[in-house]
N, C-alpha and C positions, 0 to 999 in steps of 0.2 A: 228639663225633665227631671222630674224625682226619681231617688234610685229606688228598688221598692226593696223592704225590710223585710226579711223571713222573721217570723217568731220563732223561739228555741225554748225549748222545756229550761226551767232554771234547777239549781242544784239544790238542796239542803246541805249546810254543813253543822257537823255536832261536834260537840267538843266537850270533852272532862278535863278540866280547868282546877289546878290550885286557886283554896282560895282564903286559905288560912297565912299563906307567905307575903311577903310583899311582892314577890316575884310570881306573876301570873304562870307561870309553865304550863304546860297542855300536853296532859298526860296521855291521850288517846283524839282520835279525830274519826268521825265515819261520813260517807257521804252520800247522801242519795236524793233520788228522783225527788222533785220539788213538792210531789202530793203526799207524799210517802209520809205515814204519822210517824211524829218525835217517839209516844210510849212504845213500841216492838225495838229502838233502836237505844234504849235504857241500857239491858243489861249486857249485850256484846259490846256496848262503849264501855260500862266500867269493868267488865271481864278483863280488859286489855291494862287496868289498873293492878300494880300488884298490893299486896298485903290489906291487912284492914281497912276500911273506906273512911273512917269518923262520920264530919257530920257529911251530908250530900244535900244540896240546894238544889232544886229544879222547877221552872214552872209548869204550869197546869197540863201542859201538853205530853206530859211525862209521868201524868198521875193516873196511877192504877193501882191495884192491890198488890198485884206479883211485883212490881215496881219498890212499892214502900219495903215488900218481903224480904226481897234479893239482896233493898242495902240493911236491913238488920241481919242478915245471915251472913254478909262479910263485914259484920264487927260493926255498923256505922249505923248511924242514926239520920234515917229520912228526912227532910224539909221539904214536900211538894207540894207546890201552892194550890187546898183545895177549890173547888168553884162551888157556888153557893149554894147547890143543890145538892152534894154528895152526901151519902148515907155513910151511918158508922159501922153500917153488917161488915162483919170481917169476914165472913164465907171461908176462912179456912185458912188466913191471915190476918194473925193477930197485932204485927206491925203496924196495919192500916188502925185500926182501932184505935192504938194508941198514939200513932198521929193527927187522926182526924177530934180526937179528945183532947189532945194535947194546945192545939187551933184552936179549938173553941174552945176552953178554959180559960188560958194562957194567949193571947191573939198576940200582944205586946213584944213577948220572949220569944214568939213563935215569927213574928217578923222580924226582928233582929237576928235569927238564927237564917232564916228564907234571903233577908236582905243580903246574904251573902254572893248570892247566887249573881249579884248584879258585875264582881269579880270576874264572871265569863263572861256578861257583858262586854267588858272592857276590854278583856284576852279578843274577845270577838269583833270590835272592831280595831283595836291595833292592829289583829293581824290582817284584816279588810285594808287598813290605811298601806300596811306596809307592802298588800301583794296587789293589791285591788280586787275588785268582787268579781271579776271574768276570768275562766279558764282557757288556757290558750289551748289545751288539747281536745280533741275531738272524740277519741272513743274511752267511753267507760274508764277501761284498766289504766288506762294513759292518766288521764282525768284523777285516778284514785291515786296513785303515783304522783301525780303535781305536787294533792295538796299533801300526800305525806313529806316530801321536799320539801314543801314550802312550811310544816306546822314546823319539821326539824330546824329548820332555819331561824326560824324565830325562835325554837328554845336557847338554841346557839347563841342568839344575840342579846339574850338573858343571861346565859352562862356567863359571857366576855362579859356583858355590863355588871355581874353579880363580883364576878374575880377583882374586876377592877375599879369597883367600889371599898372592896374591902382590903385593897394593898396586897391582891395577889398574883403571883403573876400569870399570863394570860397561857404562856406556853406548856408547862408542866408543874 
């Protein structure tokens, strides 16, 4: 007899990822319901970044006008990949304008700056490989508490591997 499978809603997990270090660090994490769109959870992820942003790499899922806005107004220069059909009206955001010109002028520069974003890629599945992609807790608050444990932990194991790389020692 087969046991019979419940389906369960999956997670989103987001993440603001260095991606200018060699050290991937993950400077913020948010989590939500599996349908929930990437663009609304742009700017409380990098909110939780401090100081100016530089450049910010994101794919398409993350491209909006308030989006491109929010990372020129903390200091940083947008990369979000647009999709084929996007207009260059800025409606009242002039950021987008000049990202979306800047793509189409420039496509070359403008994916060499974009290709960056593939860095949280990688932040993204490390830390897939190192926790696995299941959450073992069952409500919400629990849930959001795991993966903040679990993103610290992984910075941790950056920290130790960075220290001691470079002949320092791991204690103090």
């Amino acid at each position: 007899m087969r046991k019979k499978i419940h389906r369960r809603d999956f997670k989103k997990l987001h993440l603001a990822v260095e991606t200018c270090q060699p050290d991937k660090i993950i400077y913020s994490s948010i989590l939500t319901p599996g349908k929930c769109g990437g663009s609304p959870q742009f700017a409380p992820l990098l909110d939780q970044v401090p100081g100016p942003l530089g450049q910010v790499s994101g794919d398409s899922a993350y491209l909006s006008r308030a989006n491109a806005q929010y990372v020129e107004d903390r200091g940083g220069v947008p990369f979000l990949k647009p999709k084929d059909n996007v207009r260059t009206l800025a409606l009242g955001h002039p950021a987008w304008r000049r990202m979306i010109n800047y793509s189409r002028n420039y496509p070359i520069q403008f994916e060499k700056h974009y290709h960056r974003r593939s860095n949280n890629e990688s932040a993204n599945s490390t830390w897939k490989k190192w926790f696995g992609e299941a959450l073992f807790s069952r409500r919400k608050s629990n849930q959001n508490r795991e993966v903040q444990w679990k993103t610290m932990a992984y910075d941790i194991r950056l920290l130790v591997r960075f220290r001691l790389r470079n002949g320092l020692s791991i204690g103090g």
